[in-house]
C-alpha positions as CSV (number, residue, x, y, z in Angstrom):
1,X,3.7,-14.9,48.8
2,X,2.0,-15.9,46.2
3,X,-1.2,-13.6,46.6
4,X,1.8,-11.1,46.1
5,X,3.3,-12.3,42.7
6,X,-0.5,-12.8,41.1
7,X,-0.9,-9.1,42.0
8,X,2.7,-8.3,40.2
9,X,1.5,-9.9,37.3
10,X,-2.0,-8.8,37.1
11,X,-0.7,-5.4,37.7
12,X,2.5,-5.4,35.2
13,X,-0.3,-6.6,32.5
14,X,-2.4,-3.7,33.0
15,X,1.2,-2.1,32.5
16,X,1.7,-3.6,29.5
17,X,-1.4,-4.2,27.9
18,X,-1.7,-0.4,26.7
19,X,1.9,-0.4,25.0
20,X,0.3,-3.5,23.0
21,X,-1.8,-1.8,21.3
22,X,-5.7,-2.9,20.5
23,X,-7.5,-4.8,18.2
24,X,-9.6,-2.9,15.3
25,X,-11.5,-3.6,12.5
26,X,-12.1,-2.0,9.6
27,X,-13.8,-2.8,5.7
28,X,-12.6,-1.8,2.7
29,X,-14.6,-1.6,-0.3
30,X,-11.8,-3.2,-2.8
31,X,-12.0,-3.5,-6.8
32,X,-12.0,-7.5,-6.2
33,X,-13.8,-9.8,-8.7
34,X,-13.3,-12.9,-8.0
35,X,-12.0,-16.1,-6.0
36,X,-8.5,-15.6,-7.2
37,X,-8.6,-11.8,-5.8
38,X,-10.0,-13.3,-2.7
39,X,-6.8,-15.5,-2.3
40,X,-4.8,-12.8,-3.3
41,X,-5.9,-10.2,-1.0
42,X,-6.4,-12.6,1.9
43,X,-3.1,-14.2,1.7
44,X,-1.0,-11.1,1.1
45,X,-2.9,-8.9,4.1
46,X,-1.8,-11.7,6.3
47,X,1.5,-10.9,5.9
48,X,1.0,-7.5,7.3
49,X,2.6,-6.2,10.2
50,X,-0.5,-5.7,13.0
51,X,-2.9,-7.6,10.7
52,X,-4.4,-10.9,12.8
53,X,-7.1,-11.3,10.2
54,X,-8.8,-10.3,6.5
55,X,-11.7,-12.1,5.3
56,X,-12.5,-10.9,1.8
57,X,-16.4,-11.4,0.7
58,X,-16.5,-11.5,-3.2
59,X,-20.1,-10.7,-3.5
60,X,-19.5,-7.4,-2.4
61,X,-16.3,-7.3,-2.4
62,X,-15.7,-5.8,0.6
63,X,-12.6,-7.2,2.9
64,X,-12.7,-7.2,6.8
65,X,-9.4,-6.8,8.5
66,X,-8.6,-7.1,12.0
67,X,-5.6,-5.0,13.2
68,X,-3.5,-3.8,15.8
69,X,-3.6,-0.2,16.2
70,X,-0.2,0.0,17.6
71,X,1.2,-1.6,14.5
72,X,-0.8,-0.2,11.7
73,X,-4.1,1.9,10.7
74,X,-6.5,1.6,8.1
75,X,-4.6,3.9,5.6
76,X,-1.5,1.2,5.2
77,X,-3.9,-1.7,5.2
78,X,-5.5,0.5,1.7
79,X,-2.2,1.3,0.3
80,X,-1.3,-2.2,0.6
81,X,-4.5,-3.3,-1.3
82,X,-3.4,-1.0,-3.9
83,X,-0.1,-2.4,-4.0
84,X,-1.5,-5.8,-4.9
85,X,-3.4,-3.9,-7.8
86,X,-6.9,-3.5,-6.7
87,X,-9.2,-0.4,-5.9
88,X,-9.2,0.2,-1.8
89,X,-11.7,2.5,-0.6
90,X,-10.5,6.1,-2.2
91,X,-7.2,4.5,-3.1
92,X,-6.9,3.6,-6.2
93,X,-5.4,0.6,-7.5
94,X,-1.4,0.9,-8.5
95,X,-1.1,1.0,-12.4
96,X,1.5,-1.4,-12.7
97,X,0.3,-4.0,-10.7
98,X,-3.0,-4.1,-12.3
99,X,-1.8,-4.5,-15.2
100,X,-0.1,-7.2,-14.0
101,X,-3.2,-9.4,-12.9
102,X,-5.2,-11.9,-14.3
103,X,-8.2,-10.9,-16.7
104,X,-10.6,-11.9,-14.3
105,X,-9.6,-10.1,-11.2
106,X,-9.7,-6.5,-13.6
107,X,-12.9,-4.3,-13.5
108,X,-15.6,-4.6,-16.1
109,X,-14.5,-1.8,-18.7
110,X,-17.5,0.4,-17.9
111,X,-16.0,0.7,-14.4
112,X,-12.5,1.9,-15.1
């Protein structure tokens, strides 16, 4: 009986697991400068729906994001980087909420 039930379950996971979705990761070359766009970024990707993880580097300001790809795709995870204000990838920043950040999360002029 219960060699029966482990094979139900093993078998209705291998059901399931598809409809899940997977885990992806992408980077995203983003417009960040500094720690506070770090925080930023970090703490609003994590609000995402299918997003288990973004790890922003500042240096190069690149951000890693970890993702479900039954729940989202790379393109949302760059609008909603533009939606905070900063550069993602080909997307560019949302006006208004650049203009809304702090002087030292904005680009150097000659990078505008």
């Amino acid at each position: 009986m219960k060699g029966i039930l482990l094979m139900l379950l093993v078998l209705g996971l291998m059901v399931i697991n598809p409809v899940v979705g997977q885990k992806d990761t992408v980077i995203i070359k983003t417009s960040a400068q500094c720690d506070m766009c770090k925080k930023k970024i970090e703490d609003a990707l994590r609000f995402e729906k299918g997003v288990s993880l973004a790890t922003l580097e500042v240096k190069s300001a690149t951000v890693k994001v970890v993702y479900n790809t039954a729940k989202t795709n790379p393109d949302k995870i760059r609008i909603a980087i533009s939606t905070l204000g900063y550069d993602a990838d080909s997307v560019p920043a949302n006006k208004e909420s650049y203009e809304k950040l702090h002087s030292c999360c904005k680009k150097p002029p000659h990078n505008e």
